[in-house]
FIVEXFI-859365 format. One line per field, with one value per residue (C-alpha): residue number from 1; residue in three letters; x, y, z. Coordinates in nm, 3 decimals, padded with zeros to 5 digits. Each point is the difference from the previous one (the first is absolute). Layout:
// FIVEXFI-859365
i: (NUM ...)
aa: (ALA ...)
u: (X ...)
v: (Y ...)
w: (Z ...)
This chain:
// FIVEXFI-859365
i: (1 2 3 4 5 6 7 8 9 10 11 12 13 14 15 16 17 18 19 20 21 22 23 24 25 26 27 28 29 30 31 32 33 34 35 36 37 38 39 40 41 42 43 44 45 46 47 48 49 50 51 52 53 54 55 56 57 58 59 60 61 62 63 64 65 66 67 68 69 70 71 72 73 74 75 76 77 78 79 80 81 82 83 84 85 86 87 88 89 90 91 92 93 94 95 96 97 98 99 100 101 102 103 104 105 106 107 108 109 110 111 112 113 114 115 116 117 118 119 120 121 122 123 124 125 126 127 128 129 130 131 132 133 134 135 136 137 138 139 140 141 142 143 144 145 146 147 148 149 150 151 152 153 154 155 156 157)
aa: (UNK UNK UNK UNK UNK UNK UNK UNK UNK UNK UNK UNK UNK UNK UNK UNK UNK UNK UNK UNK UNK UNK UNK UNK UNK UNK UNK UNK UNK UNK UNK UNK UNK UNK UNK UNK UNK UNK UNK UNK UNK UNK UNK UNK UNK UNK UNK UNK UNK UNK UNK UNK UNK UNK UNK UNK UNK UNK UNK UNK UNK UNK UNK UNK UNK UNK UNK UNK UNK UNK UNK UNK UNK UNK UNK UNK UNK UNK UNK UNK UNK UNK UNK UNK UNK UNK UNK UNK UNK UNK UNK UNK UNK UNK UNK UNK UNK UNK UNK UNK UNK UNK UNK UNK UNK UNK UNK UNK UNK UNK UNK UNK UNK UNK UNK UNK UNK UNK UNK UNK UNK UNK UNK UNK UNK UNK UNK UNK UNK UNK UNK UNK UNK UNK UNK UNK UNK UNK UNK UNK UNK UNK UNK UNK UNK UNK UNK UNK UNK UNK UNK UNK UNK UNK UNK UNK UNK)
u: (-08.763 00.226 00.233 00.310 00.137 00.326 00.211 00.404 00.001 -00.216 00.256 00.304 -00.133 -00.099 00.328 00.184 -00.185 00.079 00.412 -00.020 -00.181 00.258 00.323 -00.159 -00.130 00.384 00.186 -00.230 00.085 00.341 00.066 00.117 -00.144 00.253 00.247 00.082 00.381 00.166 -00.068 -00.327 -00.266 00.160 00.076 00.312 -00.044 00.163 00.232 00.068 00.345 -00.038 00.324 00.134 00.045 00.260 00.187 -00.151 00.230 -00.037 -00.063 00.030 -00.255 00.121 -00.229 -00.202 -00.085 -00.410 -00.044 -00.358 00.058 00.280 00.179 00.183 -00.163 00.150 00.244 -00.199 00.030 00.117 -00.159 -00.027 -00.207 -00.332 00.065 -00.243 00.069 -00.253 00.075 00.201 00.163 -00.235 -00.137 -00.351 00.041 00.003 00.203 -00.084 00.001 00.061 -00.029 00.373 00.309 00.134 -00.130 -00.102 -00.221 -00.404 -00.159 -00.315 -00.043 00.063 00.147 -00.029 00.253 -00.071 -00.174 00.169 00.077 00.186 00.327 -00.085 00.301 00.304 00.211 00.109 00.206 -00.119 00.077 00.194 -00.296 -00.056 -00.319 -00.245 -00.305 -00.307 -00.324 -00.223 -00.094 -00.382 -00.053 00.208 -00.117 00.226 00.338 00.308 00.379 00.098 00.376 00.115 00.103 -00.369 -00.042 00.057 00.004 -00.253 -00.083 -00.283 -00.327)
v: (-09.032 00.183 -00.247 00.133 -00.156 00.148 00.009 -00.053 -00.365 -00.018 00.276 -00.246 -00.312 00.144 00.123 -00.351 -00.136 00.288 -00.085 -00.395 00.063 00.223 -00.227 -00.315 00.173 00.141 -00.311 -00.160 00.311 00.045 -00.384 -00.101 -00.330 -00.214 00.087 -00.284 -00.047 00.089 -00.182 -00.132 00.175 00.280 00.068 00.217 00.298 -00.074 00.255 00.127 00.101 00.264 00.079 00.349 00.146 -00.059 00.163 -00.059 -00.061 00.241 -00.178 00.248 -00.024 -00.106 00.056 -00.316 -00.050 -00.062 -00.159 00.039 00.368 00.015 00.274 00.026 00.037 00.342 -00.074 00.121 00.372 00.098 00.199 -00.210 -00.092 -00.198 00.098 00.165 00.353 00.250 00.338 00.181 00.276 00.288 00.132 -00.059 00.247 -00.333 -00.078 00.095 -00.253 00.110 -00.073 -00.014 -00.036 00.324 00.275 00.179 -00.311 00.083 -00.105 -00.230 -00.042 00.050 -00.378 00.047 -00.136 -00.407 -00.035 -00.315 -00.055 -00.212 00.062 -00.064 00.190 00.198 00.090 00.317 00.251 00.348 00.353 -00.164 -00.262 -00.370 -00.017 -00.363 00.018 -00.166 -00.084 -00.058 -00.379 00.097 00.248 -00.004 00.384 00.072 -00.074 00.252 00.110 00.076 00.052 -00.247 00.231 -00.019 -00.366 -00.293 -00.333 -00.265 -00.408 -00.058 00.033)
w: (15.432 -00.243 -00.179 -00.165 -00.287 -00.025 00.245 00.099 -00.021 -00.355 -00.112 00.115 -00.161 -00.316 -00.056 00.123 -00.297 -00.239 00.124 -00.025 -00.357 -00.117 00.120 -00.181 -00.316 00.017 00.030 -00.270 -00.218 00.075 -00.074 00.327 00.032 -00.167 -00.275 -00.253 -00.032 -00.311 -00.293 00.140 -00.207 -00.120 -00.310 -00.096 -00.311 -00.352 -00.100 -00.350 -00.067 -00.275 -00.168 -00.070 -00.289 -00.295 -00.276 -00.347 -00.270 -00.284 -00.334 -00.265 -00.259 -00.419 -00.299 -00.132 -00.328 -00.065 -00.320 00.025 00.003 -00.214 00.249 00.303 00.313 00.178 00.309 00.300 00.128 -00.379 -00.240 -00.326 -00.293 00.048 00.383 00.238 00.160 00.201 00.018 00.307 00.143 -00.162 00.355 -00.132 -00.286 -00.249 -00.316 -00.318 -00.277 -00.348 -00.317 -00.130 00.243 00.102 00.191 -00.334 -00.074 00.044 00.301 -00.017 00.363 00.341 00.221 00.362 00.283 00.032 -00.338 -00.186 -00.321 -00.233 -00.209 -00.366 -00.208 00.137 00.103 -00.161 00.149 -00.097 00.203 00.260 00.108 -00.080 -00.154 -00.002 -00.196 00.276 -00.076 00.321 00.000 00.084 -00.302 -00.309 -00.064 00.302 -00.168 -00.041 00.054 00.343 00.148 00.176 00.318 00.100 -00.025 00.256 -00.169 00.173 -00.018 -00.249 00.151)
């Protein structure tokens, strides 16, 4: 006697079970059973009210007196003595510093664009440039006159 396992009605049942598996596991899923009313364990998200932006007032900078230093400390963004510049605007070619002011003066060396220095003497005003003498604060051998058209004044480092 042949017996034969599968058959319609072990097709049929197999997939009633399959259906009332899949309704219960989506009613527990879905979150059908019951549904607490509000304020009963729920808990509601803080919210952070970030305000926009606002206008800055300017405050325009004045010169202080350092006693310590015995000099005035430069106004930001201007070129002055005991100030800090770096070198700009030469399209890479650099800026020659030189012994004297003036373009006739010799020149020792070659600053390239965002080297910094600081002011120690000047200005003088020589062949239509102003001219600061800079010595770089990380070697005193690199120290010269350079026109002020190629210099950016900057805070001190």
């Amino acid at each position: 006697m042949k017996l034969n396992l599968i058959n319609r009605w072990v097709v049929l049942g197999a997939l009633g079970i399959a259906a009332a598996l899949l309704f219960v596991s989506l009613l527990i899923g879905f979150g059908f059973a019951a549904t607490p009313a509000v304020g009963e364990g729920l808990q509601l998200a803080d919210l952070t009210v970030i305000p926009g932006p606002t206008s800055t007032p300017r405050i325009v900078a004045t010169s202080t007196h350092d006693p310590a230093l015995g000099t005035a400390t430069p106004l930001p963004g201007v070129i002055a003595l005991h100030g800090y510049v770096q070198i700009s605007g030469t399209d890479g070619e650099g800026l020659r510093l030189r012994k004297d002011p003036g373009l006739n003066g010799e020149p020792l060396f070659l600053g390239f664009d965002s080297e910094v220095f600081q002011i120690v003497d000047g200005p003088q005003e020589v062949d239509g440039y102003t001219w600061w003498s800079l010595v770089a604060p990380y070697d005193n051998t690199r120290s010269g006159w350079a026109a002020s058209a190629f210099l950016e004044s900057i805070p001190s480092p």
